[in-house]
DRENDRENVO-791093 format. One record per atom (N, C-alpha, C, O, CB): residue in one letter; atom name; x, y, z. Coordinates in Angstrom, 1 decimal, decimal comma, always signed. Atoms other than C-alpha are relative to their C-alpha. Glycine has a CB too. Layout:
BEGIN
+---+----+--------+--------+--------+
: r :  a :      u :      v :      w :
+---+----+--------+--------+--------+
: A : CA :      X :      Y :      Z :
...
+---+----+--------+--------+--------+
END
This chain:
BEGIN
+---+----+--------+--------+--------+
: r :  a :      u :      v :      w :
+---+----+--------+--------+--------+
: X :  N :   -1,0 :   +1,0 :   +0,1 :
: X : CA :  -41,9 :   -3,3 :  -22,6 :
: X :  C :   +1,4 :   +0,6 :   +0,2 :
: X :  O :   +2,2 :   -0,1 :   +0,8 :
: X : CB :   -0,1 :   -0,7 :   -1,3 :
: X :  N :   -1,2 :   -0,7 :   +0,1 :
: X : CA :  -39,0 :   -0,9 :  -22,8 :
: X :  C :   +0,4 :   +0,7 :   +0,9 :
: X :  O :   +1,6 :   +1,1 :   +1,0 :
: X : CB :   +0,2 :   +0,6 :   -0,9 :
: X :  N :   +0,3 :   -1,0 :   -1,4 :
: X : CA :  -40,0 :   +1,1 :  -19,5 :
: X :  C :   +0,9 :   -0,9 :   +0,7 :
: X :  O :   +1,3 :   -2,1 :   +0,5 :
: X : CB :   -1,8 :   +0,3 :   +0,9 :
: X :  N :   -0,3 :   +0,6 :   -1,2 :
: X : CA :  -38,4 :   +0,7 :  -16,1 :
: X :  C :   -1,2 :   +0,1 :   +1,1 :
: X :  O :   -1,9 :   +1,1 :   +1,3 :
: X : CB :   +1,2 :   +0,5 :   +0,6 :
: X :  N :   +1,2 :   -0,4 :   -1,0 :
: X : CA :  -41,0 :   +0,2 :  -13,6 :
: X :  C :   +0,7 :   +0,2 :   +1,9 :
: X :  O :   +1,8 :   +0,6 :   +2,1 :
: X : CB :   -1,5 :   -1,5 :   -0,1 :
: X :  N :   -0,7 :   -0,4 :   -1,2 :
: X : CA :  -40,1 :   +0,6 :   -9,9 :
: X :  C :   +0,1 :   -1,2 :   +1,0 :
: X :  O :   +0,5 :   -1,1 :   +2,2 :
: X : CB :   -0,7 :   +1,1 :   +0,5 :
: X :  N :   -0,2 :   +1,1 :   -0,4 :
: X : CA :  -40,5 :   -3,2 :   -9,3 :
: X :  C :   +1,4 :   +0,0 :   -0,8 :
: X :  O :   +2,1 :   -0,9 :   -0,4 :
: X : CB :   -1,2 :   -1,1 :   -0,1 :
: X :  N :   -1,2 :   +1,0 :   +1,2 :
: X : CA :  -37,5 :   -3,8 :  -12,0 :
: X :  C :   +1,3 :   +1,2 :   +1,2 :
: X :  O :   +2,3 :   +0,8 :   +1,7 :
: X : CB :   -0,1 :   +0,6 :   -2,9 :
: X :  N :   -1,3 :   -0,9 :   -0,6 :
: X : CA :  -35,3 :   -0,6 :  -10,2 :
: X :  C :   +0,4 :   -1,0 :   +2,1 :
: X :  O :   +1,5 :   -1,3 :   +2,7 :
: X : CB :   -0,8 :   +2,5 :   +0,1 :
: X :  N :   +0,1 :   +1,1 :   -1,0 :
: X : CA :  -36,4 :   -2,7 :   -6,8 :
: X :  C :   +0,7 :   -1,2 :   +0,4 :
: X :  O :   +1,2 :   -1,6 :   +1,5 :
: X : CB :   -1,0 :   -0,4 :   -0,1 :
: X :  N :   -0,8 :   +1,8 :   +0,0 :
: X : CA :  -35,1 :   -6,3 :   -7,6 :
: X :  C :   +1,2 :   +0,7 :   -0,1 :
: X :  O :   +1,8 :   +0,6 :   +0,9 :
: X : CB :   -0,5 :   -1,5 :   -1,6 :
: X :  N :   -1,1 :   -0,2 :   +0,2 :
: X : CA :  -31,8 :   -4,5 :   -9,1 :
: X :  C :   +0,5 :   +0,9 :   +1,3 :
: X :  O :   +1,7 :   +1,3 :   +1,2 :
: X : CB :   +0,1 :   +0,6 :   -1,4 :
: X :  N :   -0,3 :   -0,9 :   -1,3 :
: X : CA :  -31,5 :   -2,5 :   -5,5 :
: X :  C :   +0,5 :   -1,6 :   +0,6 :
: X :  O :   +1,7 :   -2,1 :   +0,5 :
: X : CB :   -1,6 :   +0,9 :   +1,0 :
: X :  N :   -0,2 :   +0,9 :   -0,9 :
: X : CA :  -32,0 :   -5,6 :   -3,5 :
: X :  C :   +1,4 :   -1,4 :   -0,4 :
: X :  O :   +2,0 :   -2,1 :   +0,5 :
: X : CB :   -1,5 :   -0,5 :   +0,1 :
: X :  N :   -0,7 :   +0,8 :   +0,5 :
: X : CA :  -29,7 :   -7,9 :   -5,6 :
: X :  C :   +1,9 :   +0,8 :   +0,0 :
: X :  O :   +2,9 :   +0,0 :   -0,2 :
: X : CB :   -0,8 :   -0,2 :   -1,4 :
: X :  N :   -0,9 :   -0,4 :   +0,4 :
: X : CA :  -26,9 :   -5,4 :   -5,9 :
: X :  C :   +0,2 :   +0,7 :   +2,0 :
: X :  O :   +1,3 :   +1,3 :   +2,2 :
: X : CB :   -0,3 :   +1,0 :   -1,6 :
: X :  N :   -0,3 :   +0,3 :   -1,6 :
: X : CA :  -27,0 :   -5,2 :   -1,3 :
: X :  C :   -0,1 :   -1,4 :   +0,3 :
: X :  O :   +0,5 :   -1,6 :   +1,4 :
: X : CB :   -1,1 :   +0,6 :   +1,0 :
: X :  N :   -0,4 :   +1,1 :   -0,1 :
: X : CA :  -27,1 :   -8,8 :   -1,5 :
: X :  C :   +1,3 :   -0,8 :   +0,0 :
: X :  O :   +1,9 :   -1,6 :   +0,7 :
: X : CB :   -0,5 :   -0,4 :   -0,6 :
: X :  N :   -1,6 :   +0,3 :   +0,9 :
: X : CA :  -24,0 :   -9,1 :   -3,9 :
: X :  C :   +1,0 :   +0,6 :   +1,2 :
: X :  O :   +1,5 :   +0,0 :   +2,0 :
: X : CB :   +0,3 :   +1,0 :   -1,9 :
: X :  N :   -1,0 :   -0,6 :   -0,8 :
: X : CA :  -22,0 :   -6,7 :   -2,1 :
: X :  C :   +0,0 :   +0,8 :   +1,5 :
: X :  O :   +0,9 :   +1,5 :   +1,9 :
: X : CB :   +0,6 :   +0,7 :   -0,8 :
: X :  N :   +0,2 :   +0,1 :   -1,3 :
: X : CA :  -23,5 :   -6,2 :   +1,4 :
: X :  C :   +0,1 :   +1,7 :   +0,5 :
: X :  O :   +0,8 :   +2,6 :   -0,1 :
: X : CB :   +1,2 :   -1,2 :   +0,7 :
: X :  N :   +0,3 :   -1,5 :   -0,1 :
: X : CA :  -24,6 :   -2,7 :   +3,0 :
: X :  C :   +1,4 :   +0,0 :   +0,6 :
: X :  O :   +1,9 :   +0,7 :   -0,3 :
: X : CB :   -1,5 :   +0,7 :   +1,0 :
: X :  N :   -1,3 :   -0,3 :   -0,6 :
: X : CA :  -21,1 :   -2,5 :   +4,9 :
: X :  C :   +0,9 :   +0,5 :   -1,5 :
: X :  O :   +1,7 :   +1,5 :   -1,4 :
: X : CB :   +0,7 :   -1,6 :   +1,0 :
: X :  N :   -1,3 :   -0,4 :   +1,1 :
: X : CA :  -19,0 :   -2,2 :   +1,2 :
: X :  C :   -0,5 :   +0,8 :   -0,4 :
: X :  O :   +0,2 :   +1,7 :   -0,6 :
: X : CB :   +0,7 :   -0,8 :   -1,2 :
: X :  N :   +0,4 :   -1,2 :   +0,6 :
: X : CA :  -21,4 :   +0,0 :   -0,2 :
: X :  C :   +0,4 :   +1,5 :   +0,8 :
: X :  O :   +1,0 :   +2,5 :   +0,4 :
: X : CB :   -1,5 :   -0,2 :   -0,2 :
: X :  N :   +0,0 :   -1,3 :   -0,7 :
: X : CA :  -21,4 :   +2,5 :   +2,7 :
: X :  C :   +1,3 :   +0,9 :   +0,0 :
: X :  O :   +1,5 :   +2,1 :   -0,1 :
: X : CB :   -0,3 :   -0,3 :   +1,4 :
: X :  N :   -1,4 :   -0,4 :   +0,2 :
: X : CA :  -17,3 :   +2,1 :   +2,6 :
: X :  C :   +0,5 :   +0,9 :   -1,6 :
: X :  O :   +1,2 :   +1,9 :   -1,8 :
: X : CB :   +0,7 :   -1,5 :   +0,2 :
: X :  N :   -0,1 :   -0,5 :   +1,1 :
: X : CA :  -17,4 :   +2,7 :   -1,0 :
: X :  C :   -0,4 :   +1,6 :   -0,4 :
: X :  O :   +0,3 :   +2,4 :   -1,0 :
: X : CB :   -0,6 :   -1,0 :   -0,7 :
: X :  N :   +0,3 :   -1,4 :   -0,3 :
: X : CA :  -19,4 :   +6,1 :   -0,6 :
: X :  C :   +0,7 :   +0,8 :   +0,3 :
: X :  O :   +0,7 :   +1,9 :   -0,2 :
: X : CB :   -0,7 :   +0,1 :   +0,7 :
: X :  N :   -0,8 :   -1,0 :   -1,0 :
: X : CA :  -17,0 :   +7,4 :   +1,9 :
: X :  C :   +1,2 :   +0,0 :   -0,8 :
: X :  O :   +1,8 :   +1,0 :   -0,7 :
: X : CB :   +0,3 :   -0,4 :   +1,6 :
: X :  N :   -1,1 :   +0,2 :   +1,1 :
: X : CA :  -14,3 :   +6,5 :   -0,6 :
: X :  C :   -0,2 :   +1,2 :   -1,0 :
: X :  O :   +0,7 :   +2,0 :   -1,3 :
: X : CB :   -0,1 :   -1,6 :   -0,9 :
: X :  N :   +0,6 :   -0,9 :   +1,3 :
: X : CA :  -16,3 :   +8,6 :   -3,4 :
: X :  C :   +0,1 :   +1,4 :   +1,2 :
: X :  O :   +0,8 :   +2,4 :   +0,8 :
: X : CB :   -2,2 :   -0,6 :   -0,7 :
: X :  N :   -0,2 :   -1,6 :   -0,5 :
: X : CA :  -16,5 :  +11,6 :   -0,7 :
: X :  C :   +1,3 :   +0,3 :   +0,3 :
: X :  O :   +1,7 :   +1,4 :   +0,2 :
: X : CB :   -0,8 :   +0,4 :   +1,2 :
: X :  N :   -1,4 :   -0,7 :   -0,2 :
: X : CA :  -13,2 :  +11,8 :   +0,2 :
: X :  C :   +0,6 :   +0,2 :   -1,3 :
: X :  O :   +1,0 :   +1,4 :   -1,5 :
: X : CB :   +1,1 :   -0,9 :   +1,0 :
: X :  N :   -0,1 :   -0,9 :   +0,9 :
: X : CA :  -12,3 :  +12,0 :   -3,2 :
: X :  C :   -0,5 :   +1,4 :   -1,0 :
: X :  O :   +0,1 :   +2,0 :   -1,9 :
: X : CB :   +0,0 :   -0,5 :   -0,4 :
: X :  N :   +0,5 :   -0,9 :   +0,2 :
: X : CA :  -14,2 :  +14,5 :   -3,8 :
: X :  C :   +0,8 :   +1,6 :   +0,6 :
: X :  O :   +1,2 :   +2,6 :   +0,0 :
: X : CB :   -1,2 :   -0,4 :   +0,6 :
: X :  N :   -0,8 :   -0,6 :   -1,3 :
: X : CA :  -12,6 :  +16,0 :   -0,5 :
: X :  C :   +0,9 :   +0,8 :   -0,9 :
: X :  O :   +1,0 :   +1,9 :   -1,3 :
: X : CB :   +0,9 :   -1,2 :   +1,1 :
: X :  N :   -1,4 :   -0,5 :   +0,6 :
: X : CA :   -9,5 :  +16,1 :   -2,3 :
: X :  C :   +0,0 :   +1,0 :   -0,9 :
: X :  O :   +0,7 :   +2,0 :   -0,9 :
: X : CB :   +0,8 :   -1,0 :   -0,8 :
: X :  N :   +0,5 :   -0,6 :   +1,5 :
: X : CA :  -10,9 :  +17,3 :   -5,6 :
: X :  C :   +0,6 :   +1,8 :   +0,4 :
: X :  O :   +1,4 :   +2,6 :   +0,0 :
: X : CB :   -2,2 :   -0,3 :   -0,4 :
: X :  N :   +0,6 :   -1,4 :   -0,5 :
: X : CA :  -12,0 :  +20,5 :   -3,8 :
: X :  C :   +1,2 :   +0,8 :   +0,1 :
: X :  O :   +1,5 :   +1,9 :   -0,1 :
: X : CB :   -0,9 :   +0,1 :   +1,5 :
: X :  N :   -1,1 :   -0,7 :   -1,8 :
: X : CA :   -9,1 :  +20,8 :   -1,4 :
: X :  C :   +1,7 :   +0,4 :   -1,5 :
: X :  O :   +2,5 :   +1,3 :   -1,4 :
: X : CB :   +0,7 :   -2,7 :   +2,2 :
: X :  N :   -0,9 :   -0,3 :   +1,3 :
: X : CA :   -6,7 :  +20,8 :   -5,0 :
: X :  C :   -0,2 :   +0,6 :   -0,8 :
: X :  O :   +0,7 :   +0,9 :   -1,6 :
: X : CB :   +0,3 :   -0,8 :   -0,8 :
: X :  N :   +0,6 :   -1,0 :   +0,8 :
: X : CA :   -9,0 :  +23,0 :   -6,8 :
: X :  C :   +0,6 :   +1,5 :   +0,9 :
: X :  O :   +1,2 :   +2,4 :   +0,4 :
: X : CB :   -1,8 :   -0,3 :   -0,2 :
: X :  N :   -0,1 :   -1,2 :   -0,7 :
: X : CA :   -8,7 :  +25,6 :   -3,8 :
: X :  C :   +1,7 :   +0,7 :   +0,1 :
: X :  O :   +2,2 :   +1,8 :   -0,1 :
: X : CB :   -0,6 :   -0,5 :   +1,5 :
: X :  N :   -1,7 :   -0,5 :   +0,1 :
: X : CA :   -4,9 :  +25,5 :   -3,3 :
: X :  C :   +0,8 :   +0,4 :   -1,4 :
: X :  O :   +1,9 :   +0,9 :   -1,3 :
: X : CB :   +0,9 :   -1,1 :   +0,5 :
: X :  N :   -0,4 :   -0,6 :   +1,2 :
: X : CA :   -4,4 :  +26,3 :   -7,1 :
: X :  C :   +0,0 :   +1,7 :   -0,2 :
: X :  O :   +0,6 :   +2,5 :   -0,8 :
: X : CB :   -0,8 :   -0,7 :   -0,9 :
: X :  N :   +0,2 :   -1,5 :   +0,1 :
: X : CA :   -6,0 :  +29,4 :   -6,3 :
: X :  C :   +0,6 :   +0,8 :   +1,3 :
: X :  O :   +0,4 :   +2,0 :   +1,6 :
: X : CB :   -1,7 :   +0,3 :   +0,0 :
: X :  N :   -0,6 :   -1,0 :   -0,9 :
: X : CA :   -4,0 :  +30,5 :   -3,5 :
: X :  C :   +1,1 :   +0,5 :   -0,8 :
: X :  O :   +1,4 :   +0,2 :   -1,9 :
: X : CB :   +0,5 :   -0,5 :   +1,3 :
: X :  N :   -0,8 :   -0,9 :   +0,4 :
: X : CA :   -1,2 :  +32,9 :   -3,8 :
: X :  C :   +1,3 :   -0,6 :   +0,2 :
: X :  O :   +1,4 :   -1,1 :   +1,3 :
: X : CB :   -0,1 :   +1,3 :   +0,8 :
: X :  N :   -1,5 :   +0,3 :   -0,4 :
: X : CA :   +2,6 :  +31,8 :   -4,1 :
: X :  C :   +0,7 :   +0,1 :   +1,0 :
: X :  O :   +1,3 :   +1,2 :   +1,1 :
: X : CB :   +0,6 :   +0,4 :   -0,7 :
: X :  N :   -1,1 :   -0,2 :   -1,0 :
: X : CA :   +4,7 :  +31,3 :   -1,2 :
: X :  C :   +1,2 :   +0,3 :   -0,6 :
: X :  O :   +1,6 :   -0,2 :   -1,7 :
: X : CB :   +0,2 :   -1,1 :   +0,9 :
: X :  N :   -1,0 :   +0,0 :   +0,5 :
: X : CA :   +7,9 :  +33,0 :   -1,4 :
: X :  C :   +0,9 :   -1,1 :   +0,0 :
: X :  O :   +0,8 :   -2,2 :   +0,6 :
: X : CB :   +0,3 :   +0,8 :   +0,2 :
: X :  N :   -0,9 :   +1,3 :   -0,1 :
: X : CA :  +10,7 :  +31,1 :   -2,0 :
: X :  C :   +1,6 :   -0,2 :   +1,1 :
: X :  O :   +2,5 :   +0,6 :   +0,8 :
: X : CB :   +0,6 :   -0,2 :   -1,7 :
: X :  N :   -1,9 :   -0,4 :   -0,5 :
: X : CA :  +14,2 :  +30,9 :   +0,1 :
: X :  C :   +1,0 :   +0,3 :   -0,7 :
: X :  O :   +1,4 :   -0,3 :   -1,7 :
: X : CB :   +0,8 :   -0,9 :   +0,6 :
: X :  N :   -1,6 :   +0,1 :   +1,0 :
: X : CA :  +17,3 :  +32,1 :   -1,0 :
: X :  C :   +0,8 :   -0,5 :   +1,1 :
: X :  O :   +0,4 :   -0,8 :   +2,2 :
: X : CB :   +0,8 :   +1,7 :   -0,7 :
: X :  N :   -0,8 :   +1,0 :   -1,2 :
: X : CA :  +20,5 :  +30,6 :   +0,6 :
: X :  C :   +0,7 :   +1,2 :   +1,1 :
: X :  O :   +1,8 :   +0,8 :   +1,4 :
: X : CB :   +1,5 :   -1,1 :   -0,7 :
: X :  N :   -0,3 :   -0,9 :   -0,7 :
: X : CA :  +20,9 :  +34,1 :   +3,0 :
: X :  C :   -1,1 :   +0,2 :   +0,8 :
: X :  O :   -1,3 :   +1,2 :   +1,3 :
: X : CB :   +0,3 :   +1,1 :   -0,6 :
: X :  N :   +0,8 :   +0,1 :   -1,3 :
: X : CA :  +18,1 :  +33,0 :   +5,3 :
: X :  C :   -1,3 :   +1,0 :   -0,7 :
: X :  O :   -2,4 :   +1,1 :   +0,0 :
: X : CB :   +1,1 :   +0,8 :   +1,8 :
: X :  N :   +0,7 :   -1,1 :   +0,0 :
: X : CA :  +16,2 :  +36,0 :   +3,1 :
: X :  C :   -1,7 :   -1,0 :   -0,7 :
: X :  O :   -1,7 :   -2,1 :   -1,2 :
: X : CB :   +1,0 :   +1,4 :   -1,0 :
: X :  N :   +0,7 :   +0,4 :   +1,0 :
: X : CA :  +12,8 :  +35,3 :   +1,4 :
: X :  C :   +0,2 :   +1,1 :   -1,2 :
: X :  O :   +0,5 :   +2,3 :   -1,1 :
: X : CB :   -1,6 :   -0,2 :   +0,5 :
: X :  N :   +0,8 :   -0,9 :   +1,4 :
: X : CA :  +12,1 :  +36,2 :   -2,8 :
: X :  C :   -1,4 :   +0,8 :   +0,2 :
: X :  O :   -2,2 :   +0,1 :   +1,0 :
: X : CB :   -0,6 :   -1,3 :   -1,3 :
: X :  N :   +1,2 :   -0,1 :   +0,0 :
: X : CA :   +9,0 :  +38,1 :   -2,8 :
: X :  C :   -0,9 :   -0,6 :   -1,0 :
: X :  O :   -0,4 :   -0,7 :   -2,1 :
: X : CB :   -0,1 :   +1,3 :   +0,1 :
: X :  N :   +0,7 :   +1,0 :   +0,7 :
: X : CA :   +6,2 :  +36,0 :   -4,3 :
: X :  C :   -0,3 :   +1,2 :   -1,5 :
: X :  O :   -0,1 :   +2,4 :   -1,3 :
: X : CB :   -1,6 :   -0,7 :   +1,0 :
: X :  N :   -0,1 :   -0,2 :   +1,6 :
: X : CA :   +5,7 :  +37,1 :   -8,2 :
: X :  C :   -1,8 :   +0,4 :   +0,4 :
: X :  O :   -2,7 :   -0,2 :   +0,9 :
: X : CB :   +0,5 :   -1,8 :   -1,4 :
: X :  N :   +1,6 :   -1,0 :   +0,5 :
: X : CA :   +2,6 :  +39,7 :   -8,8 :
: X :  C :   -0,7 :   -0,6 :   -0,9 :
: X :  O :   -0,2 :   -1,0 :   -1,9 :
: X : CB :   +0,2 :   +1,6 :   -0,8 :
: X :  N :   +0,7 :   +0,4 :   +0,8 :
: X : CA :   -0,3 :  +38,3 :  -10,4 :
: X :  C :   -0,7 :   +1,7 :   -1,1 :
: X :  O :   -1,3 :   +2,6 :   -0,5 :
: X : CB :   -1,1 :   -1,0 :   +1,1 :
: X :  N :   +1,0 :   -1,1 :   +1,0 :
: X : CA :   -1,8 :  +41,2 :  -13,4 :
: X :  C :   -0,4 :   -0,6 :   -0,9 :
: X :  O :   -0,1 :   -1,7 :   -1,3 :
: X : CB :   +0,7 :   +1,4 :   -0,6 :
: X :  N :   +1,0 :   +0,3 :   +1,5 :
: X : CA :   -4,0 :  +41,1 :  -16,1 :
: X :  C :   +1,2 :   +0,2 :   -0,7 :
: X :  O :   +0,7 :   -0,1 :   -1,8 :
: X : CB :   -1,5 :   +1,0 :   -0,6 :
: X :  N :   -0,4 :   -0,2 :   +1,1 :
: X : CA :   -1,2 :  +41,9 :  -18,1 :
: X :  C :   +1,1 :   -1,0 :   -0,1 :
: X :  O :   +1,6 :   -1,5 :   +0,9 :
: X : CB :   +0,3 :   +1,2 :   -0,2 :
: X :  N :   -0,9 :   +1,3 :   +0,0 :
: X : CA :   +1,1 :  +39,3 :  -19,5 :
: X :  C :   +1,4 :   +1,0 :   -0,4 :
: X :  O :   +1,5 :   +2,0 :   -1,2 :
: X : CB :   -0,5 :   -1,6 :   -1,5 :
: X :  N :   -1,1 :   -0,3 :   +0,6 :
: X : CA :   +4,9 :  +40,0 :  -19,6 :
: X :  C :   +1,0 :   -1,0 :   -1,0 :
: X :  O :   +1,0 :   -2,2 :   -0,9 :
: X : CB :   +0,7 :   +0,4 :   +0,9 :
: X :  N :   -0,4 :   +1,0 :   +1,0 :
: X : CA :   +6,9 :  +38,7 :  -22,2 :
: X :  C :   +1,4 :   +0,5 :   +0,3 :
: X :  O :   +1,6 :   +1,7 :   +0,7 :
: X : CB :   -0,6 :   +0,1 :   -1,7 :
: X :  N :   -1,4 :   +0,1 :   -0,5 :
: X : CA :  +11,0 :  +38,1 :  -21,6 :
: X :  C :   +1,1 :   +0,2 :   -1,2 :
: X :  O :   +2,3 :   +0,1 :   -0,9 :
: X : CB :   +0,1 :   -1,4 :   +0,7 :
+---+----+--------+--------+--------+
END
């Protein structure tokens, strides 16, 4: 009585492409992967290295050394 059987996951398939039609689902998917996309694509650039910065003599800062060791100021 408490099971799902694979007629009950069946009717809730067919009812839930009825409701909102294979065209919004598919859109909705591609919605879910491109955020994903992003996810990744914001995870990856965290781990790049600092660009330097400009000063106002055309020169660049050199980008700040990453070490295991922490400095304190």
């Amino acid at each position: 009585m408490g099971g799902l059987s694979i007629w009950h996951i069946l009717v809730v398939a067919v009812l839930v492409v009825l409701l909102f039609g294979r065209g919004k689902i598919s859109e909705l998917m591609g919605d879910v992967a491109k955020g994903i996309k992003s996810f990744r694509k914001g995870l990856s650039e965290d781990d790049a290295p600092a660009k330097p910065k400009p000063i106002a003599d055309g020169t660049a800062e050199p980008a700040p050394q990453k070490t295991g060791e922490q400095q304190h100021s």
